[in-house]
C-alpha positions in Angstrom: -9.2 30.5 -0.5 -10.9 27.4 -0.1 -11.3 25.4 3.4 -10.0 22.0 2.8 -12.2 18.9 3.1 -11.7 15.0 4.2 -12.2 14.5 0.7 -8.9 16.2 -0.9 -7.0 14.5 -2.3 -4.0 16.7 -0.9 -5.4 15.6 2.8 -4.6 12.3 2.3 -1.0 11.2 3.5 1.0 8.7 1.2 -0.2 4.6 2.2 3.3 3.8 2.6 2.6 0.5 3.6 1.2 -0.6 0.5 4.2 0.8 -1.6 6.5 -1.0 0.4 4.5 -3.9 0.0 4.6 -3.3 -4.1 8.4 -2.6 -3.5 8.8 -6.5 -1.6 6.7 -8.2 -4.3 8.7 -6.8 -6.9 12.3 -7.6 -5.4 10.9 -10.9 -3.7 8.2 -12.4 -5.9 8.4 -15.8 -4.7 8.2 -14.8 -1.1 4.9 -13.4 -1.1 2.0 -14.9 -0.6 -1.3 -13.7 -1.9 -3.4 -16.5 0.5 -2.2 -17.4 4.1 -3.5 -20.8 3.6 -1.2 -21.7 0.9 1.7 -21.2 3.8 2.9 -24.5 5.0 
C-alpha cells in the first residue's frame, strides 16, 4: 500500500463550482458575462 499524497489525483474533491458554472453557461448563454465591465 501506498500513503497518499497532496498530489493524487483521487485527493482532490470534485470543483463543483466550476461545473455548475459550465452547467449555467450552457442553459443561459446570454446571461453570463465573461468581463464585469461589459455589465451596465
Amino acid at each position: 500500500m501506498q500513503p497518499l499524497t497532496a498530489a493524487d489525483p483521487q485527493n482532490r474533491s470534485a470543483d463543483i463550482l466550476a461545473q455548475n458554472i459550465e452547467q449555467l453557461k450552457a442553459l443561459f448563454p446570454e446571461a453570463v458575462v465573461a468581463d464585469y465591465t461589459q455589465v451596465t
